[in-house]
C-alpha positions in Angstrom: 155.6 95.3 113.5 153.5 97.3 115.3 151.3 98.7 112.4 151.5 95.0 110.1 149.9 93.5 113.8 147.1 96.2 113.2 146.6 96.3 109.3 146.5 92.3 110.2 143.2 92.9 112.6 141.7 95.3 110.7 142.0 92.4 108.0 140.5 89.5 110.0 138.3 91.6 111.5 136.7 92.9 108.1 136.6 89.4 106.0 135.0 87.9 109.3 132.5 90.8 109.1 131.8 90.3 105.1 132.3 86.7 105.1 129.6 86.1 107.5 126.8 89.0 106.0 127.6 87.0 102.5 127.0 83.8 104.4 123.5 85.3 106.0 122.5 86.4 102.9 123.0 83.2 100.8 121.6 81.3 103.3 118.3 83.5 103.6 118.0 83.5 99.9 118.7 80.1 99.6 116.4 78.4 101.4 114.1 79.8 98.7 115.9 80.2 95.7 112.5 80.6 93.5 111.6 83.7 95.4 115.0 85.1 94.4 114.0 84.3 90.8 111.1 86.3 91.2 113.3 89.6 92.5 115.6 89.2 89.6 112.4 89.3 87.3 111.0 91.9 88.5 114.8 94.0 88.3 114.5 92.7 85.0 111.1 94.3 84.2 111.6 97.4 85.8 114.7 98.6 84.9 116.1 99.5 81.6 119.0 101.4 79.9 117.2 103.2 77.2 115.7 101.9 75.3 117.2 98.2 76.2 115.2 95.9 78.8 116.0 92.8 80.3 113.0 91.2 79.7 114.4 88.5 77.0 116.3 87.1 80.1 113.5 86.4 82.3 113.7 82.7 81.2 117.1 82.6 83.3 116.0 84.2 86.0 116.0 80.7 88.0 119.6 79.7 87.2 121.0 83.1 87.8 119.2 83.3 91.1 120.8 79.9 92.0 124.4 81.3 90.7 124.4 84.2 92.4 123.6 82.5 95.8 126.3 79.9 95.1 128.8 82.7 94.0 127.3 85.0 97.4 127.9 81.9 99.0 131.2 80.4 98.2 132.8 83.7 98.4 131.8 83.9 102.5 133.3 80.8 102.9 136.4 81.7 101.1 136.4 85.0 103.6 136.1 83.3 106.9 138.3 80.4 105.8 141.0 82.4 104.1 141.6 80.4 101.3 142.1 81.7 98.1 142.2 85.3 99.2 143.0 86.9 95.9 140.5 85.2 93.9 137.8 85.8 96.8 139.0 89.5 97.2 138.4 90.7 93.4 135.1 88.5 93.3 133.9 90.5 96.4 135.2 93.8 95.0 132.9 93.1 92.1 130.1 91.7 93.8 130.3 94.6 96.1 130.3 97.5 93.2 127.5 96.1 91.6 125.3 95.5 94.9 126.5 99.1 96.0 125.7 101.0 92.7 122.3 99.0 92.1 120.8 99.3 95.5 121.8 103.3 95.2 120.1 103.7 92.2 117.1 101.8 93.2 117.1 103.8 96.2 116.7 106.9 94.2 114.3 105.6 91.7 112.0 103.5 94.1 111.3 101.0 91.1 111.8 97.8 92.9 111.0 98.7 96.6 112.8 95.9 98.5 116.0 94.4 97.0 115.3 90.8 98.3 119.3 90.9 99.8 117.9 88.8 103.2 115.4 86.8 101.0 111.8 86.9 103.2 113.5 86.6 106.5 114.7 90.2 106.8 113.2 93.4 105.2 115.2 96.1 104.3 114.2 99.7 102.7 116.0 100.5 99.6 118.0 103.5 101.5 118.9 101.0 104.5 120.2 98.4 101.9 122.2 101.1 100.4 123.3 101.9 103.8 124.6 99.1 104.4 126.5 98.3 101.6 128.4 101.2 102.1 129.4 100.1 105.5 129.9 96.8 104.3 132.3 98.2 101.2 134.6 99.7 103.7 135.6 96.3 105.0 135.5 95.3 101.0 138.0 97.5 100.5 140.3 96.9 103.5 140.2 92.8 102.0 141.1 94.0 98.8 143.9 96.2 99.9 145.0 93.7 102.2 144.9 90.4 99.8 148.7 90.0 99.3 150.4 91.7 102.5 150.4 88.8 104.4 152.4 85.1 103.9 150.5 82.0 103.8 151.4 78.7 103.7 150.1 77.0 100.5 147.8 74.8 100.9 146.4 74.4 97.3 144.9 71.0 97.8 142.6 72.3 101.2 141.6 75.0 98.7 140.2 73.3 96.6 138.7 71.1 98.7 136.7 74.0 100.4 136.0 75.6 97.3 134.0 72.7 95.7 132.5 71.4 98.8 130.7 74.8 99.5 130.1 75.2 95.6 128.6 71.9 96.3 126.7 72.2 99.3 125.0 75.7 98.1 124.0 73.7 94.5 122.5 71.1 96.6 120.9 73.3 99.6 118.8 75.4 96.6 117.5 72.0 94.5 116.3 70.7 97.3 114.3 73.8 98.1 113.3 73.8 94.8 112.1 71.0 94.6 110.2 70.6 98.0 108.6 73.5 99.6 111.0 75.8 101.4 112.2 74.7 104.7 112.1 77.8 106.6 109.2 79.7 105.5 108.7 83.7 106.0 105.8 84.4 104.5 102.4 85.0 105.3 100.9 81.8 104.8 103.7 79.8 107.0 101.9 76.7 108.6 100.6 77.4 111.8 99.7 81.1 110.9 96.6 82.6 111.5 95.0 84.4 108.3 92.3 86.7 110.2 91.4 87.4 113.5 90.2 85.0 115.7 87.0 87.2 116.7 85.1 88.9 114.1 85.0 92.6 114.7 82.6 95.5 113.5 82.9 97.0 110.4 83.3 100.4 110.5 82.9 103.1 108.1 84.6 106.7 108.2 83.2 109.6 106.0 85.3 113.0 105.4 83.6 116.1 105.1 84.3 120.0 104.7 82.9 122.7 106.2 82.6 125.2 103.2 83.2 128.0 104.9 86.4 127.6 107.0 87.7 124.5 105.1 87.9 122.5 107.9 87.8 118.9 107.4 86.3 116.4 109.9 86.2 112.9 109.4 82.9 110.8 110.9 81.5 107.7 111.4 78.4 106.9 109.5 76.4 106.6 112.9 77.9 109.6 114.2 76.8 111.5 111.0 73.3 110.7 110.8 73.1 113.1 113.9 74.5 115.7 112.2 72.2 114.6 109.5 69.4 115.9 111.6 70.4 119.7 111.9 69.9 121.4 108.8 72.2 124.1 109.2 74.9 121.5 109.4 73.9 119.8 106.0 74.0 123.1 104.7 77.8 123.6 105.8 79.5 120.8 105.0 80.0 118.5 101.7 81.3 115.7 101.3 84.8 114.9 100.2 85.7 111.2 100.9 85.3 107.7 102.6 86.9 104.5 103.6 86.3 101.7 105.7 87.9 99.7 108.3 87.4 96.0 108.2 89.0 94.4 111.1 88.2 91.2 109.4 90.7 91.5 106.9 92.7 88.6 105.9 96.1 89.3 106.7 97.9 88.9 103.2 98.4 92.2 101.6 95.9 92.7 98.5 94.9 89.1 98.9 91.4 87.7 96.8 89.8 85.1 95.3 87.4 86.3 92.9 85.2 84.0 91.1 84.1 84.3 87.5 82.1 87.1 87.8 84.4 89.2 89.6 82.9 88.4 93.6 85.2 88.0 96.2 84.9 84.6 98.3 88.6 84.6 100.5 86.9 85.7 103.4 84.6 83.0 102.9 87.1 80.3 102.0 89.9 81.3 104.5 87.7 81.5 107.2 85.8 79.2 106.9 85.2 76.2 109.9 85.4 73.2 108.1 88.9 72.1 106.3 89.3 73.4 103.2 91.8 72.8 100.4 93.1 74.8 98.0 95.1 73.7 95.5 97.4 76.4 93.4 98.5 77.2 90.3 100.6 81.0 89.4 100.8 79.8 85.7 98.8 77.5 84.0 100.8 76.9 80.6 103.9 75.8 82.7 102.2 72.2 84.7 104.2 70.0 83.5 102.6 66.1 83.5 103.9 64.7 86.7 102.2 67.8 88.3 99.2 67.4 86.7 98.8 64.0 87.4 99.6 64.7 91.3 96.9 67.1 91.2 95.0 64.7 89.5 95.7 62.3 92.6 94.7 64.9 95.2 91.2 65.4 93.4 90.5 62.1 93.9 91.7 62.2 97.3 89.6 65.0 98.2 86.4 63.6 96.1 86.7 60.3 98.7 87.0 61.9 101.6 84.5 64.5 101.1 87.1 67.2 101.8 86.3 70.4 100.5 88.4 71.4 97.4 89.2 74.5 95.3 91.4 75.7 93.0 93.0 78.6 92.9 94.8 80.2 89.5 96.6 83.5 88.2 94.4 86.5 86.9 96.4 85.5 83.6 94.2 82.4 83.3 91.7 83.2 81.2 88.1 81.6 81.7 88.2 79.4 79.0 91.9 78.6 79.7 91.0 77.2 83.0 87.8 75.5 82.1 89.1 73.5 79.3 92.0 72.4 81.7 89.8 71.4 84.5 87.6 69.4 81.6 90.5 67.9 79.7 92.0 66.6 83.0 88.5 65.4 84.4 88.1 67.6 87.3 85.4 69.6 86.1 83.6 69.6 89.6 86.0 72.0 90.9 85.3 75.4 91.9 87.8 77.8 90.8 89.1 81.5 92.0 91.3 84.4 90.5 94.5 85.8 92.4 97.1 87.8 91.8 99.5 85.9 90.9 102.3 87.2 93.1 99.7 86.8 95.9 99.5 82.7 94.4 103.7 82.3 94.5 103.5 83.7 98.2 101.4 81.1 99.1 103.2 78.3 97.3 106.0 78.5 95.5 105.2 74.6 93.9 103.2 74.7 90.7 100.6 73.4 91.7 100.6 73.5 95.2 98.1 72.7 97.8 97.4 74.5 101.2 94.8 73.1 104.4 93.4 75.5 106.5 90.3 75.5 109.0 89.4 78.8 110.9 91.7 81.1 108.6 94.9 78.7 110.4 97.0 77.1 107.8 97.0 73.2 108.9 99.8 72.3 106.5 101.0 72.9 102.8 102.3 70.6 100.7 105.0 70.7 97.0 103.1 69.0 94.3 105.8 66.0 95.0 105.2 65.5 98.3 101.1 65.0 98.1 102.1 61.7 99.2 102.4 62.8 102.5 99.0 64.6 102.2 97.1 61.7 100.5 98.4 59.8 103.5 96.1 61.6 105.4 93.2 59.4 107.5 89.9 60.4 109.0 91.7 61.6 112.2 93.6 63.3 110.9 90.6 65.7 110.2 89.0 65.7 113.3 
């Protein structure tokens, strides 16, 4: 009696454990399903077997992101409500082997340098996902061992009930986050975020030099060297090896840019700028469909009447021309337009196309291309 009563903790106490990380993680991903899609294509273009990729599934990656949240999902709640415990034992056997032996090999190989697991709201290395799917496979094991060593009353009817109500509720949870903006954002450009520092500071440039004869390397400023400059016996030391700068003015979105046609870079510009500024985006241009276009089409007009500033904002992978005819074909031809990256693009919006307000480098709001509504609604005061 003794050891069942313990087996029987170590049971609860590991499906409570698993069944809540699984509930976590499904929730974290699936409040922004589309940025899951985007992890799975990138597993799917970095790794292959041989020489077999993935790449002629990248067209799924959407509906396998929202099937593995469901599944992630529906398996937590079959944990922590104890139904169905053989059918949610092997399906978190499985799902367990696979997240265990991926994450270990990504670990190793670095291709993919965060697994996504926690979605944008927590960051994990590849080792410390691996780690913890190790830990997390020990109580994976003890459910599995443990699936049939206890009575239970059936209750087929309840089962089922929980069973389709969370495979509903996940379902439903991701489409609406699909089709709105997300509705807990982690990313950068979240509204209310700051984009650069409130106070310009100085640039500041470094230069790395060598003395030639003891192979010490210093590293100055470019004021501080034009002393040295002045003593001759210096210059005659030391070469040069290398430079950087430090621009405390950087906008604080890794790698971010907005390039214009001839390859300048305006983000500082546009980001910072004082006056309201909107930018509507687009990560792929072939895939607008009409109702998006003709939203965007709305929002031109919008901004044309209230003499709000407007640009647009499109994927490297646009080519001139591409964009251009576009902008002329759908009569907004007066627009300025900017390159990105277009990874940089879906972490700003994940709506095709979106639109962001900002003033001061502070993101006023953001806005799915079916809810420019809400931003048309917009009056005067709103903008003062």
């Amino acid at each position: 009696m003794k050891n069942e009563k313990i087996i029987r903790i170590a049971y609860d106490v590991s499906r409570w454990i698993v069944g809540l990380t699984f509930l976590f993680s499904s929730f974290s991903k699936g409040v922004d399903p589309l940025g899951t899609s985007y992890k799975i294509q990138e597993y799917m273009t970095a790794w292959s077997i041989g020489s077999f990729s993935f790449e002629w599934a990248l067209p799924m990656a959407t509906f396998l992101s929202v099937a593995m949240i469901t599944l992630e999902f529906f398996v937590g709640v079959l944990l922590i409500t104890n139904c169905w415990r053989k059918l949610g034992a092997w399906l978190l056997l499985l799902m367990m082997s696979f997240f265990t032996i991926t994450t270990f090999i990504d670990a190793l190989t670095n291709k993919v340098t965060d697994c996504g697991c926690f979605g944008d709201m927590v960051k994990l290395t590849n080792w410390e996902t691996f780690g913890k799917n190790v830990v997390l496979m020990v109580f994976t094991i003890i459910v599995f061992c443990c699936r049939s060593k206890f009575s239970k009353k059936r209750t087929f009817e309840r089962d089922i009930l929980v069973a389709f109500f969370s495979i509903g509720v996940a379902i439903s949870f991701q489409l609406y986050n699909i089709a709105n903006e997300p509705i807990l954002d982690f990313r950068s450009w979240k509204i209310g975020n700051r984009m650069m520092p409130e106070e310009k500071g100085e640039v500041v440039t470094y230069l790395k030099y060598k003395n030639k004869t003891s192979g010490e390397i210093d590293e100055f400023t470019s004021d501080k060297l034009m002393d040295y400059y002045k003593d001759t016996a210096w210059v005659s030391n030391w070469e040069f090896v290398d430079s950087r700068i430090e621009d405390p003015n950087e906008i604080y979105a890794d790698g971010f840019s907005m390039m214009d046609p001839t390859g300048e870079d305006y983000a500082k510009d546009i980001i910072g700028s004082p006056d309201y500024v909107l930018i509507a985006t687009i990560h792929h241009l072939n895939d607008i469909d009409d109702k998006g276009i003709r939203r965007m089409k709305q929002v031109y007009r919008y901004a044309q009447e209230r003499g709000l500033y407007m640009v647009l904002l499109v994927s490297v992978s646009s080519s001139q021309t591409e964009v251009v005819d576009f902008l002329l074909e759908n009569k907004m031809d007066n627009i300025e337009f900017y390159y990105a990256d277009e990874k940089a693009i879906e972490t700003m919006l994940r709506s095709n196309p979106g639109f962001i307000l900002l003033r001061n480098s502070v993101v006023v709001n953001k806005w799915h291309h079916s809810n420019v509504g809400d931003l048309i609604a917009m009056t005067t005061e709103d903008f003062e």
